[in-house]
SEPA-862692 format. One line per field, with one value per residue (C-alpha): residue number from 1; residue in three letters; x, y, z. Coordinates in Angstrom, 2 decimals. Example, Ala and Ser with C-alpha at 12.3 -4.5 7.8 and 13.67 -1.06 7.14 Angstrom:
BEGIN
ronu	1/2
nuke	ALA/SER
east	12.30/13.67
north	-4.50/-1.06
up	7.80/7.14
//
This chain:
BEGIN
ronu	1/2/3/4/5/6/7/8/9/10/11/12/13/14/15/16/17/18/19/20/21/22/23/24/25/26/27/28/29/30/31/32/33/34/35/36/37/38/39/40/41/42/43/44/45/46/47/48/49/50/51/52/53/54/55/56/57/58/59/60/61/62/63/64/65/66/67/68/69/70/71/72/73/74/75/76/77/78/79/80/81/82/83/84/85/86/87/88/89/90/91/92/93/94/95/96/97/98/99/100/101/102/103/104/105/106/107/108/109/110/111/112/113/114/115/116/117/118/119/120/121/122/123/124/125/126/127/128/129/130/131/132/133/134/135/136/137/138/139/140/141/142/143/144/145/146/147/148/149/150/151/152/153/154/155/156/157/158/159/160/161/162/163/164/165/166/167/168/169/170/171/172/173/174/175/176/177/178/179/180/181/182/183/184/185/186/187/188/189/190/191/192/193/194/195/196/197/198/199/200/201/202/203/204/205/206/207/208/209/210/211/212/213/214/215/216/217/218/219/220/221/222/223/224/225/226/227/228/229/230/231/232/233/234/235/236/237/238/239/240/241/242/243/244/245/246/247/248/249/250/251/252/253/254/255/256/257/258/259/260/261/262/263/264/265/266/267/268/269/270/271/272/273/274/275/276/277/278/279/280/281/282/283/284/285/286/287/288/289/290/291/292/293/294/295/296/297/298/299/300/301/302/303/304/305/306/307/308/309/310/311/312/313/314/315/316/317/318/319/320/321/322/323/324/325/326/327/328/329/330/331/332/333/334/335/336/337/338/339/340/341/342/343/344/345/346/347/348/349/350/351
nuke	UNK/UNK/UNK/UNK/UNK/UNK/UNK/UNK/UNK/UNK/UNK/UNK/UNK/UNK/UNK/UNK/UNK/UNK/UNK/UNK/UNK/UNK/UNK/UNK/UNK/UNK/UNK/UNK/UNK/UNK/UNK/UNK/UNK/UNK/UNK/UNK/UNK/UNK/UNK/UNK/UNK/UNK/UNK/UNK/UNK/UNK/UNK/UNK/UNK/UNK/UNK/UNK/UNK/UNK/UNK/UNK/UNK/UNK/UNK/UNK/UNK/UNK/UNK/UNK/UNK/UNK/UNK/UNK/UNK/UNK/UNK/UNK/UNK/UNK/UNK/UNK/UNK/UNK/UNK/UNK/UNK/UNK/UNK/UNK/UNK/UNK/UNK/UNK/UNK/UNK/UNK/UNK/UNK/UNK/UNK/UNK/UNK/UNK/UNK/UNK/UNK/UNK/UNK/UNK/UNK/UNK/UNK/UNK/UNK/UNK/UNK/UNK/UNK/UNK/UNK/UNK/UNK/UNK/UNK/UNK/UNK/UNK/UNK/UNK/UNK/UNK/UNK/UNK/UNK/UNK/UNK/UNK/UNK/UNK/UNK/UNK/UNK/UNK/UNK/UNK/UNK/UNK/UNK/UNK/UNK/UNK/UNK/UNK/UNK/UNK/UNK/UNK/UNK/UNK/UNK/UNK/UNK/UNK/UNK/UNK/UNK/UNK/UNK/UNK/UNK/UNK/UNK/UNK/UNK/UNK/UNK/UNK/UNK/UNK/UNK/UNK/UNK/UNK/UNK/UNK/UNK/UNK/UNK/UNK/UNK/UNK/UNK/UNK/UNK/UNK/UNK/UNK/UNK/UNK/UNK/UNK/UNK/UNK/UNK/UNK/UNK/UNK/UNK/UNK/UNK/UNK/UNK/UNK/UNK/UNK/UNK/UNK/UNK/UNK/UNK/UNK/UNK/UNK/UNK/UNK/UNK/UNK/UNK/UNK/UNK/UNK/UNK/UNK/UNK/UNK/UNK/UNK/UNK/UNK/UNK/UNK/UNK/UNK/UNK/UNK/UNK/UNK/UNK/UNK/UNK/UNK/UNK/UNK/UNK/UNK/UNK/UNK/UNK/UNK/UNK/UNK/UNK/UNK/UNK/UNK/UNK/UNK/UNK/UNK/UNK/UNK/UNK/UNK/UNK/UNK/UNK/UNK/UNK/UNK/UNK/UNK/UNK/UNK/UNK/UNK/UNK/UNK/UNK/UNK/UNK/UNK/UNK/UNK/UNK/UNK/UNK/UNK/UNK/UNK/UNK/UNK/UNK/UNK/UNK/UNK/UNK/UNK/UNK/UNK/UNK/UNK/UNK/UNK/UNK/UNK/UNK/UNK/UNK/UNK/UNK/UNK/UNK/UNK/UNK/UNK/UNK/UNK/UNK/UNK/UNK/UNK/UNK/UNK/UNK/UNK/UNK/UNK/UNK/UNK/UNK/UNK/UNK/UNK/UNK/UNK/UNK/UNK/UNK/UNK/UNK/UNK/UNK/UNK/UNK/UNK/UNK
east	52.95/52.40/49.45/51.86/55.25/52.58/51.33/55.08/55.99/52.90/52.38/56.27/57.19/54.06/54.95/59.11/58.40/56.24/59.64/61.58/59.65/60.37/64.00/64.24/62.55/65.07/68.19/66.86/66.54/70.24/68.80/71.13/69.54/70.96/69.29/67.49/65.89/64.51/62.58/62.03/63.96/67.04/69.33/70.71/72.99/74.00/76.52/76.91/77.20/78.49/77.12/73.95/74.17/71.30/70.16/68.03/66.42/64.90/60.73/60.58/56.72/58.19/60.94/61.79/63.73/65.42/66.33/68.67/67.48/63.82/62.90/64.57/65.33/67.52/71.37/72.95/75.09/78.79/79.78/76.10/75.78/73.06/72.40/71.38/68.38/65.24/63.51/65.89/64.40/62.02/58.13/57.88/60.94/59.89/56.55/58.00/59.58/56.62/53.97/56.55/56.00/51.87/53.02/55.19/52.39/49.75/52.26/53.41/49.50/50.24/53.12/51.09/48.38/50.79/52.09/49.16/47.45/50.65/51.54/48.00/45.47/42.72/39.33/36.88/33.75/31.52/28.84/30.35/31.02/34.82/36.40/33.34/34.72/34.03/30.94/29.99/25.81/27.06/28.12/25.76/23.20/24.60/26.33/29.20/32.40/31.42/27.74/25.87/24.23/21.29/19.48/18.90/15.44/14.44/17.22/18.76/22.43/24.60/28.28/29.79/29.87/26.65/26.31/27.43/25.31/22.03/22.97/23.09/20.36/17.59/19.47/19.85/17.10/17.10/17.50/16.95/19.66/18.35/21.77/22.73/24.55/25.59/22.77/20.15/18.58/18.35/17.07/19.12/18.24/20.91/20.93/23.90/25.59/26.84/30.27/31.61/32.78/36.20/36.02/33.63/33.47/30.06/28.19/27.08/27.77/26.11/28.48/27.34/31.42/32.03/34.42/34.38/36.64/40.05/42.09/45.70/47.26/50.92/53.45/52.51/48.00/48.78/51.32/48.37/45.16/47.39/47.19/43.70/42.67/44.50/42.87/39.67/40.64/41.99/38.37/36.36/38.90/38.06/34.70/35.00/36.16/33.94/30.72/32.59/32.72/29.40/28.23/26.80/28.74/29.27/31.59/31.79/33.31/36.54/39.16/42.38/45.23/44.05/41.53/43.75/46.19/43.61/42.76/46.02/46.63/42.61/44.44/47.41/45.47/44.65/48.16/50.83/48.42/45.39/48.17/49.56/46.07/45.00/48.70/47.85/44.67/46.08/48.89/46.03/44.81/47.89/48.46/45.01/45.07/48.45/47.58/44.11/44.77/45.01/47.75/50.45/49.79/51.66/48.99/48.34/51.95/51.42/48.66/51.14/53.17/50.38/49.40/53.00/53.61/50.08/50.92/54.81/55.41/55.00/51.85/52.43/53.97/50.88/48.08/50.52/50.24/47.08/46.16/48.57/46.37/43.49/44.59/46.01/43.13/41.06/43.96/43.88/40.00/39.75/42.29/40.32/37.10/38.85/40.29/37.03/35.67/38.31/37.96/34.14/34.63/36.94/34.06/31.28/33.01/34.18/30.54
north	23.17/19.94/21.67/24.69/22.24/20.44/23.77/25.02/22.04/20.92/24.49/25.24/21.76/21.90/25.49/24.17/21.37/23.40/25.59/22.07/21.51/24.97/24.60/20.91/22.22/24.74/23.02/19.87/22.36/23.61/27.09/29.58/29.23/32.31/31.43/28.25/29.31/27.45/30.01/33.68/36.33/37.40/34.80/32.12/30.36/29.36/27.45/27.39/24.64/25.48/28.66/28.48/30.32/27.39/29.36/28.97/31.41/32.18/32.56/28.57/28.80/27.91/28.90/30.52/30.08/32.95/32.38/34.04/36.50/36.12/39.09/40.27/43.57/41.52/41.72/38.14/37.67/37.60/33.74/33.46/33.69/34.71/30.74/30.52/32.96/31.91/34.50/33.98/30.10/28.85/29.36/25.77/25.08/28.35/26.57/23.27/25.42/27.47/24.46/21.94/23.53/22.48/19.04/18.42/19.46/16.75/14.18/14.83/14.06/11.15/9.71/10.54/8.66/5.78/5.87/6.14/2.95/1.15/1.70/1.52/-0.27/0.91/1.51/-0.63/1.20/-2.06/-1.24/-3.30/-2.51/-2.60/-1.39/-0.22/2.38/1.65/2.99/4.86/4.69/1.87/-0.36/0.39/-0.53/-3.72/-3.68/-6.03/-5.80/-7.93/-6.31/-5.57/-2.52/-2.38/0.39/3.71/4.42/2.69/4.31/2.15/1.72/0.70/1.76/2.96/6.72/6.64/6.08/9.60/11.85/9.60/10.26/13.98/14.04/12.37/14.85/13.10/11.43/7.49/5.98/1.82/0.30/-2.94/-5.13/-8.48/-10.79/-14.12/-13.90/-13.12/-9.76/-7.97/-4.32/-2.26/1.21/3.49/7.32/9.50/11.52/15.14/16.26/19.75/20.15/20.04/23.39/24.94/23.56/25.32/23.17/19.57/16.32/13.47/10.24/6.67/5.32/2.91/2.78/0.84/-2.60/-2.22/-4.23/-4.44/-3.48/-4.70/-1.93/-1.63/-1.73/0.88/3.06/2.39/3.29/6.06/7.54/6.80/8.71/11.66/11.98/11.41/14.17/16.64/16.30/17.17/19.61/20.86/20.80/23.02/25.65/26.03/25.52/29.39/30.77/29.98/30.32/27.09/26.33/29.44/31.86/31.13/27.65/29.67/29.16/31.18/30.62/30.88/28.65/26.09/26.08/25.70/22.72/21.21/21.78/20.00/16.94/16.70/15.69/12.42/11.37/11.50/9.69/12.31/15.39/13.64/12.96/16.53/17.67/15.91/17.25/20.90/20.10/19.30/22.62/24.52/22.73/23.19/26.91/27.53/26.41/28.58/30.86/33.96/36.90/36.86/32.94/29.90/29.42/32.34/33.00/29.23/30.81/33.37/30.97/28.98/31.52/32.82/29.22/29.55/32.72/32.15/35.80/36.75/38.35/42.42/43.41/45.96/43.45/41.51/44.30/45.24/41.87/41.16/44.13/42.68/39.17/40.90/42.48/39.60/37.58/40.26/40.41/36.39/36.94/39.18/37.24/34.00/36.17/37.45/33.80/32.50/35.78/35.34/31.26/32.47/34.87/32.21/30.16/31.84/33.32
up	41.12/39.37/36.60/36.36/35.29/32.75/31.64/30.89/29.13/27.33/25.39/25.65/23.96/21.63/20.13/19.93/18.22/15.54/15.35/14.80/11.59/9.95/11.37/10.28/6.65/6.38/6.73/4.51/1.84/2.90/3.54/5.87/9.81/11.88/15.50/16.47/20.09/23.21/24.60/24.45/25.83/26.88/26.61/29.19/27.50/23.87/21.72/17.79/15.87/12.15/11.02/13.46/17.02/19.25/22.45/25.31/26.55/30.04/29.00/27.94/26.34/22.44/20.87/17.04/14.16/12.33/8.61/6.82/3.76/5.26/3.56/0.08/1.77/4.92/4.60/4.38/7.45/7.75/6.93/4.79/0.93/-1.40/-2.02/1.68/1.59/2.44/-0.13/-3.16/-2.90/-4.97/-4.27/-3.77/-1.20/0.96/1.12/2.25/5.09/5.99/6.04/7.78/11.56/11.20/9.58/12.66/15.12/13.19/13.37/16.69/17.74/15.75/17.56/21.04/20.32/19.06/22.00/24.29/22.31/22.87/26.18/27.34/24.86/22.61/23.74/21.57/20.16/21.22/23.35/25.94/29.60/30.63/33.57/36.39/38.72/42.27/43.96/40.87/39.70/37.39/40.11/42.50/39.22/39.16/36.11/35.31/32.85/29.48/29.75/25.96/26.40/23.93/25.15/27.28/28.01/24.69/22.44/20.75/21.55/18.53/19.87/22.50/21.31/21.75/25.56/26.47/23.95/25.31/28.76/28.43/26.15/28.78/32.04/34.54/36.04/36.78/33.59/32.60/30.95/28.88/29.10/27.48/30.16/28.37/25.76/29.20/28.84/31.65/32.54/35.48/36.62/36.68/38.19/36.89/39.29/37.40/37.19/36.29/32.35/32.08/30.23/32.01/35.64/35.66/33.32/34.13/32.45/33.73/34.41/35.16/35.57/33.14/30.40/26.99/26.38/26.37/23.38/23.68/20.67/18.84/18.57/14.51/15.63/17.66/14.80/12.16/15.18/16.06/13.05/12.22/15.21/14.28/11.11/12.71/15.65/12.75/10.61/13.69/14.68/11.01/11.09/14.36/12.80/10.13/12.17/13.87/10.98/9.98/13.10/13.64/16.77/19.53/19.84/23.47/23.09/21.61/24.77/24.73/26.40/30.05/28.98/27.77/30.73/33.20/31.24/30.60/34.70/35.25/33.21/35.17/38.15/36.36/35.41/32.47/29.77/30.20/29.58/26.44/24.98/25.44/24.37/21.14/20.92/21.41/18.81/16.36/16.69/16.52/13.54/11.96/13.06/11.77/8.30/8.22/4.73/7.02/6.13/9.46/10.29/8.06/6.31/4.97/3.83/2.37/-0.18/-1.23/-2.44/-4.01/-5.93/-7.06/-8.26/-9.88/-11.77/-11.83/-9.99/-6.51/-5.47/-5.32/-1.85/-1.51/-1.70/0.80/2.79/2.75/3.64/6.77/8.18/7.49/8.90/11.94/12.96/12.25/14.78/17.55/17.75/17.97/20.66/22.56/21.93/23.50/26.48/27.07/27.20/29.51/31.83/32.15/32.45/35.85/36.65/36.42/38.10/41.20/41.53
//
């Protein structure tokens, strides 16, 4: 019950709050808002508020924004005016609007992560031991918080993101640890226990259970390493995406929506911080997604408008056309692809 209420609200809230920045957008730019929706559906309840009707409605994954004059072709509402269509705007204020739901996503990940440093500290990237977890191979190795660790098997250990990749790397078996306690070097051997992969419960990762230095951080440290690790999370996120497309990286990593529940409800397991930090991690992607120059998503729309400011007229409604098919097509078979992969991820794993 617990995963499904985190499911509900983490994509729910994730998918509103991309809404917020195209309503938000909108009305900044004083630009006619018919319906501003919690929800999908038939409606529960609603209220208006000037000339904009706010609902909720009773399917509460996301929500929408309808803008007046969206297309030139739209009639302008009674109590609307020509000045409050969306279409009759400028190129460059219709792409403030379109662009500002992906914006709000990328800083929403960065107000999570703000929050997470704050509230809880920043893990260093020091090749130091921290917290040991009980009974885990590290303990039972003899390992101590403030231990150096120089090396795994004889690869050299320069930070702590190393640790992990070396671990999987040598699979497993009993590995020696070459430590630095108080300027003593010292060698420990340490066997990993495995653990299923969070996306694929299936696959192995090996786990010694120890975790890096914790620094507490000042409300500002943790605004600026926030941030910092949102850029970092949106380049890799990045880079993801074109290692698919140029097929560097496999198709069967994409996870759809089944995929990503079952994840979010994995994380609730382990308490409120480990949902936020993959919510900002999944707002990331939204965002990133959202903005890919693809006919039907934001981003693709954004190009559009790129181009019309380029060439000072809008792009011809028949390559627009033409285009939306193509990007639809190109939408629905990456959603089949990542239902496949979540269907055969249940499959594999029930087997």
């Amino acid at each position: 019950m617990i995963g499904a209420i985190a499911v509900v609200l983490v994509l729910g809230g994730l998918i509103f709050f991309h809404e917020l920045g195209h309503f938000l957008a909108a009305r900044m730019l004083r630009m006619g808002v018919k319906t501003f929706s919690l929800g999908f559906g038939p409606r529960l309840f609603s209220f208006k508020h000037g000339r904009t009707c706010y609902q909720v409605a009773c399917l509460p994954l996301g929500g929408y924004v309808s803008l007046v004059g969206e297309e030139k072709k739209d009639e302008i509402p009674e109590g609307f005016s020509t000045r409050d269509s969306f279409s009759l705007r400028p190129a460059w204020q219709r792409f403030i609007v379109i662009i500002a739901g992906s914006v709000f996503n990328l800083l929403l990940a960065g107000f999570i992560y703000w929050g997470l440093f704050w509230s809880s500290g920043l893990f260093t990237n020091e090749p130091i031991a921290g917290e040991i977890q009980a009974e885990s191979p590290a303990a039972r190795s003899g390992i101590i918080t403030g231990d150096r660790i120089i090396s795994i098997n004889g690869h050299a250990i320069q930070a702590w993101h190393e640790i992990s990749p070396t671990i999987q790397k040598l699979g497993g078996g009993p590995l020696v640890f070459d430590i630095q306690r108080n300027n003593v070097p010292l060698s420990l051997t340490v066997v990993p226990e495995s653990r299923p992969s969070q996306l694929n419960p299936k696959e192995k990762v090996w786990i010694v259970g120890m975790l890096p230095e914790l620094t507490r951080l000042s409300f500002f440290s943790a605004a600026r390493y926030g941030f910092e690790e949102t850029g970092r999370i949106i380049a890799l996120t990045g880079n993801g995406f074109c290692q698919l497309i140029q097929r560097s990286a496999s198709l069967k990593e994409v996870a759809g929506p089944v995929g990503i529940a079952q994840m979010i409800s994995r994380q609730s397991d382990h308490g409120i911080s480990s949902v936020l930090a993959l919510a900002a991690l999944i707002s990331i992607n939204l965002g990133i997604l959202n903005l890919l120059p693809i006919p039907v998503l934001d981003g693709g729309h954004a190009l559009f408008l790129v181009l019309e400011m380029i060439f000072r007229r809008p792009i011809p409604r028949r390559i627009q056309d033409v285009t939306t098919k193509v990007g639809l097509l190109f939408l629905l078979g990456l959603m089949i692809l990542a239902l496949y992969n979540d269907i055969m991820r249940i499959i594999n794993n029930a087997t």
